[in-house]
C-alpha positions as CSV (number, residue, x, y, z in Angstrom):
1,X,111.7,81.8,103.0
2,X,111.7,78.9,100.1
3,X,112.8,80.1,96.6
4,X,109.3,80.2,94.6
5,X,108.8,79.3,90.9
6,X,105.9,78.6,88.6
7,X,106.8,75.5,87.0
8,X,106.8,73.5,90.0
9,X,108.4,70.4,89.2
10,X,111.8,72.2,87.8
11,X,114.8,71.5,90.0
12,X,115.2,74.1,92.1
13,X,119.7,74.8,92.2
14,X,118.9,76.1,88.5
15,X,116.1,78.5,89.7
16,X,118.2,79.6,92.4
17,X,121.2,80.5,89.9
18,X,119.0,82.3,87.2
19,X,117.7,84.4,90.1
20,X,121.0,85.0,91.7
21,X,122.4,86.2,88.2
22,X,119.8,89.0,87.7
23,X,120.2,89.8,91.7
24,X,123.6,90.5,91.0
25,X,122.9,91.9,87.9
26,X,121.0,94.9,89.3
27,X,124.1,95.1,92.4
28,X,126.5,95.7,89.5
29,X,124.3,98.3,88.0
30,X,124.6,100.3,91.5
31,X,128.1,100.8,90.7
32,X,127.6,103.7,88.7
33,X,126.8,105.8,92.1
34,X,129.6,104.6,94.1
35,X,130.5,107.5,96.4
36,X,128.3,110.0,94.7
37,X,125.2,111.2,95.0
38,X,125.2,113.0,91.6
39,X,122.6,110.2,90.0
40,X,120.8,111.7,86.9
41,X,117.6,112.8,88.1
42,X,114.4,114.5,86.4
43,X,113.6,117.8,87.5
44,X,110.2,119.2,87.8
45,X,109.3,121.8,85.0
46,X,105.8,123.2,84.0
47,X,102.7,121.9,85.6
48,X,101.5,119.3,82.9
49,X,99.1,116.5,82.2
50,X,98.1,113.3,81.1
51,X,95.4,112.5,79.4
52,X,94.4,109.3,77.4
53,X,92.6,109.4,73.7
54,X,92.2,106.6,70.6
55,X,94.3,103.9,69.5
56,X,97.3,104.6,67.3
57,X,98.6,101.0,66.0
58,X,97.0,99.1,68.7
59,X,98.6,101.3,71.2
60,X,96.7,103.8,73.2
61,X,97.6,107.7,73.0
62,X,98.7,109.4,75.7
63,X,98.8,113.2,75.5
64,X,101.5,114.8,77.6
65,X,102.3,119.2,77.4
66,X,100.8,119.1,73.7
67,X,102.4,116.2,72.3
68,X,100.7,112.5,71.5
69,X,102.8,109.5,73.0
70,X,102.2,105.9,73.0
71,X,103.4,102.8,75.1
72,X,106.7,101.6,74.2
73,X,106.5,98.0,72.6
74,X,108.6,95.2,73.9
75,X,109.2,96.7,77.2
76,X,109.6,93.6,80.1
77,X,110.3,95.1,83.8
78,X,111.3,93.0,86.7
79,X,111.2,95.0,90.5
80,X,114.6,93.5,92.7
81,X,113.3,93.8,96.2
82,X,115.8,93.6,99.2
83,X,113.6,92.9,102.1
84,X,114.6,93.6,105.9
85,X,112.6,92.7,109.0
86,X,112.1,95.1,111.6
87,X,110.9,94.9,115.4
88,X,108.4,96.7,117.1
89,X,104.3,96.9,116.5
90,X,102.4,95.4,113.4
91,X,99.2,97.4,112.0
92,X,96.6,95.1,112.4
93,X,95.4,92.6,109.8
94,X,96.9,90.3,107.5
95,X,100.6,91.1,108.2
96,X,104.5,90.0,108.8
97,X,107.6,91.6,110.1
98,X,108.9,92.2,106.3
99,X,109.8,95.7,104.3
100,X,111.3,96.2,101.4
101,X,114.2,98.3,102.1
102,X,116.1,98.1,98.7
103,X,114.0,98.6,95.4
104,X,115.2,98.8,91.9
105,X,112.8,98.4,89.0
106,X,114.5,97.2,85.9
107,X,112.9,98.5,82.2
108,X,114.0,96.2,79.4
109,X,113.7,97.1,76.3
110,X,113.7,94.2,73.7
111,X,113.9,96.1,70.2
112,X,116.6,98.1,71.8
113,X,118.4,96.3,73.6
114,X,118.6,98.9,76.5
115,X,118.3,98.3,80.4
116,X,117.0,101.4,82.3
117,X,117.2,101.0,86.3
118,X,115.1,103.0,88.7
119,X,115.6,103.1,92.4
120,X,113.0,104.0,94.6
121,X,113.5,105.1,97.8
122,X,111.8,103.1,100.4
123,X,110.7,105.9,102.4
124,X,108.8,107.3,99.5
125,X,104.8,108.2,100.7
126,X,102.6,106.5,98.5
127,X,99.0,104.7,98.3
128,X,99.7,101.3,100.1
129,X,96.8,98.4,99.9
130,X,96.1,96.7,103.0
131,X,95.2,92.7,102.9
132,X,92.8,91.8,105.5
133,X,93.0,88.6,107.7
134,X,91.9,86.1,104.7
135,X,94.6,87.7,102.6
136,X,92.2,89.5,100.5
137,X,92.1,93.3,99.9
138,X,90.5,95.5,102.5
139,X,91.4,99.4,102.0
140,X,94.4,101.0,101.5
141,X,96.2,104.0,103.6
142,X,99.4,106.5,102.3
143,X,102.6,105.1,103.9
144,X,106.1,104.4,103.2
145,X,106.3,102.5,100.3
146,X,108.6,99.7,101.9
147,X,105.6,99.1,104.0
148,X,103.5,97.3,101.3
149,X,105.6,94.4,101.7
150,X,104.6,93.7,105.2
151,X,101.5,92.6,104.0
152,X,101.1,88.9,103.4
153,X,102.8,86.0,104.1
154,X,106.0,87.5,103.6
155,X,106.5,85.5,100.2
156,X,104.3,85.8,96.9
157,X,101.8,87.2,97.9
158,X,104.2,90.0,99.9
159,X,106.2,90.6,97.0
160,X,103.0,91.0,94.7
161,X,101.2,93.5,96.8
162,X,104.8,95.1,96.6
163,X,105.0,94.8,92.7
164,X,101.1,97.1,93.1
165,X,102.6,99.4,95.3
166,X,105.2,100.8,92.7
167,X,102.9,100.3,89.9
168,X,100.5,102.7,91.6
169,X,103.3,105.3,92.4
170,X,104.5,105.1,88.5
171,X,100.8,105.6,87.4
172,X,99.9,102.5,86.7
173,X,103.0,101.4,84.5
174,X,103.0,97.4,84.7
175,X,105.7,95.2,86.5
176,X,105.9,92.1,85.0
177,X,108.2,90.1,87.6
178,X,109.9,90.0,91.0
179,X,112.8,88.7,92.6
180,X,113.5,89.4,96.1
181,X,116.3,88.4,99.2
182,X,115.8,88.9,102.4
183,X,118.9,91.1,104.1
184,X,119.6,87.5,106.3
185,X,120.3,86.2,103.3
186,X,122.8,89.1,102.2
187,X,124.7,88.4,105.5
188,X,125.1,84.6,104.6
189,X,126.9,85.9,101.5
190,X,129.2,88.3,103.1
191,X,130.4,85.6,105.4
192,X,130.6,82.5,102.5
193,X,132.7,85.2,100.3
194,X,135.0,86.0,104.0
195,X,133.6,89.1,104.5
196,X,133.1,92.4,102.6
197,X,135.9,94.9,103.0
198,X,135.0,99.0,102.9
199,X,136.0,102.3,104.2
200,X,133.5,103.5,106.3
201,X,131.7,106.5,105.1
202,X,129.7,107.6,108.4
203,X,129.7,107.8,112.4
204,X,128.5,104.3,113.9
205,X,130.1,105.3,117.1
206,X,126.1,105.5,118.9
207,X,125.6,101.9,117.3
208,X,129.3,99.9,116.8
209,X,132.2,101.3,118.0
210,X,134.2,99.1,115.7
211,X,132.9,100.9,112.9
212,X,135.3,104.1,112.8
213,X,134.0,106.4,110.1
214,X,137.5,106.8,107.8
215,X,139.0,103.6,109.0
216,X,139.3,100.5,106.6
217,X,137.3,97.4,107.7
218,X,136.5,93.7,106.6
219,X,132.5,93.8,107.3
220,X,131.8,90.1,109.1
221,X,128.5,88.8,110.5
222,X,126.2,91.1,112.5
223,X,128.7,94.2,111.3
224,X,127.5,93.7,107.9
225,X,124.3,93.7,108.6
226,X,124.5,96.9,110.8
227,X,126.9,98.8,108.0
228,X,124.1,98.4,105.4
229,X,120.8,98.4,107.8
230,X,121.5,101.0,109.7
231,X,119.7,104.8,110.4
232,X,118.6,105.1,113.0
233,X,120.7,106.9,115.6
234,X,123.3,108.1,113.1
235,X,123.9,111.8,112.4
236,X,122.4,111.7,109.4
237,X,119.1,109.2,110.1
238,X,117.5,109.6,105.9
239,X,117.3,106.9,103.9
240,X,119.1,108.7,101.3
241,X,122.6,108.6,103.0
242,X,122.1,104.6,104.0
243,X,121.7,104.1,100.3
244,X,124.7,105.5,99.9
245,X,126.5,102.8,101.6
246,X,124.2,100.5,100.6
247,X,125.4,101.1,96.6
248,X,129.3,100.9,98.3
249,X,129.2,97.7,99.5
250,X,127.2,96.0,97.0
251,X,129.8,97.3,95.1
252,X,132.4,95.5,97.4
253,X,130.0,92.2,97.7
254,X,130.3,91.8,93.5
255,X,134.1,92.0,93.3
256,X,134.4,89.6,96.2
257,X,131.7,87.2,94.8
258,X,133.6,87.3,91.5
259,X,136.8,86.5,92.8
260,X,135.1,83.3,95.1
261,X,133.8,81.7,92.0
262,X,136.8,82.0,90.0
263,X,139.2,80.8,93.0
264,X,137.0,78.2,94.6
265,X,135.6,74.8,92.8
266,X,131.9,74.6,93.8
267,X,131.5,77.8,95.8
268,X,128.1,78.8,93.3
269,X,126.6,75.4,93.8
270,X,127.3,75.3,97.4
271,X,126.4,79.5,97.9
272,X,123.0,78.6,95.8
273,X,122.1,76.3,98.1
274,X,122.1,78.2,101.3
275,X,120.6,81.0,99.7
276,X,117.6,78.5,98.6
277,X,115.7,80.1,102.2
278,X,116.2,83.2,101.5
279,X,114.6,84.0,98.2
280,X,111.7,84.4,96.3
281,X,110.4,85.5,92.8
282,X,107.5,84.3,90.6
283,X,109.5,83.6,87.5
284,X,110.2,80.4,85.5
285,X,113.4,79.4,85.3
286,X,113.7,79.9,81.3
287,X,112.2,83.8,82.6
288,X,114.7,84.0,84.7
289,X,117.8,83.0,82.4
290,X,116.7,85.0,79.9
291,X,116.8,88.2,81.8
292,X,120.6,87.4,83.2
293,X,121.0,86.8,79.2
294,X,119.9,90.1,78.4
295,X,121.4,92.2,81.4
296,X,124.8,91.2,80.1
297,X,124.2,91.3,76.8
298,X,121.9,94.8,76.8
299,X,123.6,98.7,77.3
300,X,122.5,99.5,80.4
301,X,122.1,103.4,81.2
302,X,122.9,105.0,84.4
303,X,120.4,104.6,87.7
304,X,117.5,106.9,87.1
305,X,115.6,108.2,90.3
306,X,114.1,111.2,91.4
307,X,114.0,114.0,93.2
308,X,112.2,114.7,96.3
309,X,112.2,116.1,100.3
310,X,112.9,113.8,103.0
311,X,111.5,114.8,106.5
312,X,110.5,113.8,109.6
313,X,107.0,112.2,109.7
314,X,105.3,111.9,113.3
315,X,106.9,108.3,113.2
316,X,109.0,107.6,110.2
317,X,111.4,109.4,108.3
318,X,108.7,110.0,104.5
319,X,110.1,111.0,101.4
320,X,107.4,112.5,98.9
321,X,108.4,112.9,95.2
322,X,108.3,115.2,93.1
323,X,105.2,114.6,90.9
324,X,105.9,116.7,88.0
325,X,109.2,114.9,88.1
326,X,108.1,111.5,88.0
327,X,105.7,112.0,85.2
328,X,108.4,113.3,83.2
329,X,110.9,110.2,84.3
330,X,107.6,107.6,83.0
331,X,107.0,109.5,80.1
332,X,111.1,109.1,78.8
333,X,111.4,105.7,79.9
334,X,107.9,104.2,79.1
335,X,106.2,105.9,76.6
336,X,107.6,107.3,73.0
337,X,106.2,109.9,71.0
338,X,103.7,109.0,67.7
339,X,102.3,110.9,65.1
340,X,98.7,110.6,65.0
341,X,96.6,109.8,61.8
């Protein structure tokens, strides 16, 4: 997978490190739920609605329980997909062997200077569009939203029928830009970095034996790979609880990366470089410096997600939200109230 950028004839090393920065930027940001579980969430209250009603400003209202809200100016969002492949059957059509197992939309806001990260969970049932063998649109089904990504090529136009997916499930709230790396590429960095070191937090004995839930261990390779992928066959098989350790050893990668760059002369050159096949976003490289500008520059408030049940599906684990929830977490982070004329 080539790193993808609009301006064409840019070099490519200073794409790569723009994109790398806001990548890491969003791992540091899952710091704040190391070994907890205790995320700030938005619980369901009332029934209410949303309904839509004349300009104020420019801005459209939005009514939501009585009050009149409008679109927060100078909002920019960018979704951070990690994508996985997985084995078995394809639906048919236009598809790859892609899903985006890690998602976590970044809200900017520019008067503020505020960052406000949402993670979605990738099991989460929503309305998925389905390309047909030309590429274009033909239909769409319910499905886990990781699934949209397996659509396409498995680059762009993967990652943009991705970028729909979530926009649909937030009610139409627009993304402005991607950047995505493929778990493969997530192993190469464990392994330039010499490995990732972590206490386990679960029972691998059904998958890895090496992987003693209490003990201690330096994550290499393959094990890396299977600490962070896995689900399947463990005694707790949710996406929640992989999350969990997927938060822990980003946590883990971002120390280690730190201490590579400051120790070793031309580690980030030669680390950008091998991640070059693993990547893939549709910003510019001046887009892409200026959000690693503003993520260390901008207070960032803790992860925001929502709750939900997990359960068994007749295939896959689903997730489905709670709506009254999610409308209330859109509302707070997109819109602000207005007084009408």
């Amino acid at each position: 997978m080539k790193f993808r950028v609009d301006v064409r004839v840019l070099k490519g090393t200073a794409a790569i490190l723009a994109a790398v920065l806001v990548l890491l930027a969003g791992m540091l940001l899952l710091q704040r739920w190391e070994n907890t579980q205790d995320a700030p969430v938005f619980s369901s209250g009332e029934a209410s609605s949303v309904e839509a009603d004349v300009p104020v400003d420019g801005r459209e209202i939005t009514y939501y329980n009585g009050t009149a809200y409008a679109r927060r100016e100078d909002l920019e969002t960018v979704l951070l997909l990690g994508v996985d492949k997985f084995e078995g059957e394809t639906p048919d059509g236009y598809v790859n062997n892609q899903q985006a197992d890690f998602l976590l939309l970044l809200v900017m806001d520019k008067q503020n200077e505020t960052c406000t990260p949402i993670q979605l969970n990738r099991d989460t049932m929503t309305q998925i569009q389905i390309l047909g063998v030309t590429g274009e649109p033909a239909g769409t089904f319910t499905g886990q939203l990781a699934l949209a990504h397996t659509y396409g090529s498995g680059e762009e136009d993967s990652c943009e029928n991705t970028v729909l997916a979530v926009e649909n499930l937030l009610y139409g709230v627009g993304i402005d830009h991607y950047v995505s790396l493929t778990m493969d590429g997530v192993a190469l960095l464990n392994d330039l970095v010499g490995g990732v070191t972590v206490e386990v937090l679960d029972d691998f004995s059904a998958i890895d034996d090496s992987l003693v839930q209490g003990e201690t261990v330096t994550l290499q390779g393959q094990r890396a790979l299977t600490y962070v992928r896995s689900r399947g066959g463990m005694e707790d098989s949710s996406n929640l609880h992989r999350m969990e350790r997927q938060r822990q050893y980003l946590s883990a990668l971002q120390q280690q990366l730190k201490a590579a760059v400051q120790q070793e002369d031309g580690f980030t050159l030669d680390a950008l470089l091998q991640l070059n096949e693993y990547m893939v976003s549709d910003c510019t490289v001046d887009q892409l410096s200026d959000l690693g500008d503003s993520l260390a520059a901008y207070q960032v408030s803790d992860i925001l997600t929502t709750p939900g049940d997990a359960q068994e599906g007749e295939e896959f684990m689903e997730f489905t939200v709670d709506e009254d929830a999610l409308q209330q977490l859109v509302m707070d982070v997109f819109y602000e109230p207005v007084e009408e004329s």
